[in-house]
MARKOLNU-854831 format. One line per field, with one value per residue: residue in one letter; x negated, y, z negated of N, C-alpha, C, CB in turn. Coordinates in steps of 0.1 Angstrom, whole numbers, plus 5000, padded with zeros to 4 digits. Glycine has a CB too. Example, Ala and Ser with C-alpha at 12.3 -4.5 7.8 and 13.67 -1.06 7.14 Angstrom:
BEGIN
r <- c(a  s)
nu <- c(4868  4872)
nv <- c(4943  4978)
nw <- c(4922  4929)
cau <- c(4877  4863)
cav <- c(4955  4989)
caw <- c(4922  4929)
cu <- c(4868  4871)
cv <- c(4967  5000)
cw <- c(4922  4921)
cbu <- c(4887  4859)
cbv <- c(4955  4994)
cbw <- c(4910  4943)
***
This chain:
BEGIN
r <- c(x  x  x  x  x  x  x  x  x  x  x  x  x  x  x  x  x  x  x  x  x  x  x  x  x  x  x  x  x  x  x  x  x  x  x  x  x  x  x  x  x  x  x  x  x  x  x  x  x  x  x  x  x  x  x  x  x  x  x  x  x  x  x  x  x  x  x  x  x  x  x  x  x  x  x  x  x  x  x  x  x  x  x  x)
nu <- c(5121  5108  5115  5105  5068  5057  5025  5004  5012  5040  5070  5089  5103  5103  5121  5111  5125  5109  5096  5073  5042  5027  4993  4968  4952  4963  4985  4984  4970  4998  5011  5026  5023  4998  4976  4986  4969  4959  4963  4950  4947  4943  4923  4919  4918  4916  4927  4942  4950  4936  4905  4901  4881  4865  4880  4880  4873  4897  4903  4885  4885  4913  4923  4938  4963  5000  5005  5020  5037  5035  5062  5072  5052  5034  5012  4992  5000  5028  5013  5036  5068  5094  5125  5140)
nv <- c(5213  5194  5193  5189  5171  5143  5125  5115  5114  5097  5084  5069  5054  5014  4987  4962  4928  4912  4878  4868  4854  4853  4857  4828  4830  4859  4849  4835  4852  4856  4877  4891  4909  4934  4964  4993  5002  5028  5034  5043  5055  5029  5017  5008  5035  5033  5049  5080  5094  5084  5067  5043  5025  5007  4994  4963  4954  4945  4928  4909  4895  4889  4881  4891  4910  4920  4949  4974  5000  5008  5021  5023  5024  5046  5037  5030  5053  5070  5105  5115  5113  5099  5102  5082)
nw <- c(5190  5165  5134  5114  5122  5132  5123  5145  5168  5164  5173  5171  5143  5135  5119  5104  5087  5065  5053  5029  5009  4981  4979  4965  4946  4941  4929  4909  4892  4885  4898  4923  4947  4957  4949  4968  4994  5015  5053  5080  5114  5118  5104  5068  5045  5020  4985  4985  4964  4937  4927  4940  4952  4972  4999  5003  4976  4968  4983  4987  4961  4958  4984  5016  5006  5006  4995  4970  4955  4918  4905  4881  4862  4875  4891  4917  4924  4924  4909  4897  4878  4902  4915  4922)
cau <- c(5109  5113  5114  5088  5066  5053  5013  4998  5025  5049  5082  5101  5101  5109  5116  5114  5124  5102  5091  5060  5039  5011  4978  4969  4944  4969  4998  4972  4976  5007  5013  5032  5017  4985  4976  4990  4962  4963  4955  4948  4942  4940  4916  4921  4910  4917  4941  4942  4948  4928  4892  4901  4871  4866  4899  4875  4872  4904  4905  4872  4885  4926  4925  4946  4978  5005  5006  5030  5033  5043  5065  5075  5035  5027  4997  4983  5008  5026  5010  5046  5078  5098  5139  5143)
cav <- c(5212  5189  5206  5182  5165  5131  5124  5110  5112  5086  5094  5063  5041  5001  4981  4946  4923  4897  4868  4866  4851  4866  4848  4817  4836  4870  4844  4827  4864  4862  4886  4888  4921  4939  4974  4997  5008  5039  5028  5052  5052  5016  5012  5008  5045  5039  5057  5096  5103  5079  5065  5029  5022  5004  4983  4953  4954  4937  4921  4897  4890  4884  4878  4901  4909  4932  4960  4984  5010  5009  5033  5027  5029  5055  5032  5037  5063  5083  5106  5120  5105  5104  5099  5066)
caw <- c(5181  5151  5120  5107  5132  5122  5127  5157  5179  5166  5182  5171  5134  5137  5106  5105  5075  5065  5039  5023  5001  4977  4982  4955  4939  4936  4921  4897  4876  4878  4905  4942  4954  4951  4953  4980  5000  5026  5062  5090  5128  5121  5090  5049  5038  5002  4980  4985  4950  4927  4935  4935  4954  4987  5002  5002  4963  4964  4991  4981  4947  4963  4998  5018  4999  5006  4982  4969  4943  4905  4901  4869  4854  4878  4891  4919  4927  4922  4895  4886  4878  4913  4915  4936)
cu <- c(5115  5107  5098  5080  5059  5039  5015  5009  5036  5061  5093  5093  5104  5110  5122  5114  5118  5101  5075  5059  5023  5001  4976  4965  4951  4977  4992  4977  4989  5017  5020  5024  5008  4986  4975  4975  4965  4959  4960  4936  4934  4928  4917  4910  4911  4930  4932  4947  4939  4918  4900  4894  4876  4879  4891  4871  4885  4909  4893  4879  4900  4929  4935  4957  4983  5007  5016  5024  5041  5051  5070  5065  5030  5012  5003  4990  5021  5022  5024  5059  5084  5115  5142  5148)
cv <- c(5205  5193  5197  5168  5153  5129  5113  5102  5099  5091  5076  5053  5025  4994  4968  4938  4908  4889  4864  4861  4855  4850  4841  4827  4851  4863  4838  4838  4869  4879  4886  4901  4930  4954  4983  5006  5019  5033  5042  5052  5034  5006  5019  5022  5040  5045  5072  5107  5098  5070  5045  5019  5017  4992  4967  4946  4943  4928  4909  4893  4881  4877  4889  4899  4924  4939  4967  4992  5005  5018  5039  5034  5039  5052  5026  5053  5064  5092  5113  5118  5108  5094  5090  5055)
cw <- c(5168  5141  5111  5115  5124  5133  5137  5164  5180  5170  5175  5155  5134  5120  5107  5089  5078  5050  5036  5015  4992  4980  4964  4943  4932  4922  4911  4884  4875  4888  4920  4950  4945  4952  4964  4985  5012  5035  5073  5100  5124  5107  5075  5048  5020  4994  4981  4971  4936  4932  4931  4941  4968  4986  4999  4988  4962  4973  4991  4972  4953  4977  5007  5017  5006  4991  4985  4958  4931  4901  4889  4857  4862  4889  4909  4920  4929  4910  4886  4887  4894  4907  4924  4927)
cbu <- c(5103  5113  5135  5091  5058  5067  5002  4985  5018  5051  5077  5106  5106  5099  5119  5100  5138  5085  5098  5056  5042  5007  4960  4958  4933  4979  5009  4949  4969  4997  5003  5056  5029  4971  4972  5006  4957  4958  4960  4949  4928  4930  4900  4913  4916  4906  4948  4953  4964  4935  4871  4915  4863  4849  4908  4867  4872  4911  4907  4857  4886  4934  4932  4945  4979  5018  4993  5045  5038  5036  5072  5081  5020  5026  4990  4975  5004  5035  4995  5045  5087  5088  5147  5125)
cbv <- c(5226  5176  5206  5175  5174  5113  5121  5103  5111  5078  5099  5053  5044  4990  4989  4938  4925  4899  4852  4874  4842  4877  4864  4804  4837  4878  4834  4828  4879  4866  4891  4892  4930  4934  4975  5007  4999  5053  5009  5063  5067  5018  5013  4986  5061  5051  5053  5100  5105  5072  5074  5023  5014  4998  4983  4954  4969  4942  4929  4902  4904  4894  4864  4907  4909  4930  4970  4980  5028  5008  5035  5016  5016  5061  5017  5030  5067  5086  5115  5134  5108  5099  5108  5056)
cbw <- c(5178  5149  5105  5087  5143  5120  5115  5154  5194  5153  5209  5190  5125  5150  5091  5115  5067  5070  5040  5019  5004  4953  4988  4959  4948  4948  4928  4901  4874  4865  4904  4946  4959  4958  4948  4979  5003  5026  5066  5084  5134  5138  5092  5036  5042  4999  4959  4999  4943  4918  4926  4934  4944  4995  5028  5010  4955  4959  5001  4975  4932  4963  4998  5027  4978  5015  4979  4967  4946  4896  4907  4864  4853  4865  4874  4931  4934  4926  4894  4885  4865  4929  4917  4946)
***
């Protein structure tokens, strides 16, 4: 039994390194990556701690970017400092 089971039966992680580029419209402000969206069983829920509305809010205005977190502003999350 593993001490902490991981949702919907993943049983193995892969990680692939890649190159990207943000979308015209992201890099215009100045930016490489947009805000990290949640995604589950296959579709953008949103964030699970701040309403930052529907996934397609930024995905109209940017195009679809990869997102991450700010960890240093806290924005979208996490709301409290973390040690990384």
């Amino acid at each position: 039994i593993p001490r902490c089971p991981r949702p919907s039966g993943i049983s193995r992680i892969r990680r692939y390194e890649i190159t990207m580029r943000s979308t015209p419209e992201l890099y215009a402000r100045g930016m490489n990556f947009g805000v990290r969206y949640a995604f589950d069983a296959g579709k953008c829920t949103g964030s699970n701690v701040r309403w930052l509305g529907p996934c397609s809010n930024t995905w109209d205005r940017f195009g679809h970017v990869v997102g991450c977190n700010n960890f240093r502003d806290h924005y979208p999350y996490p709301l409290v400092d973390t040690e990384y």
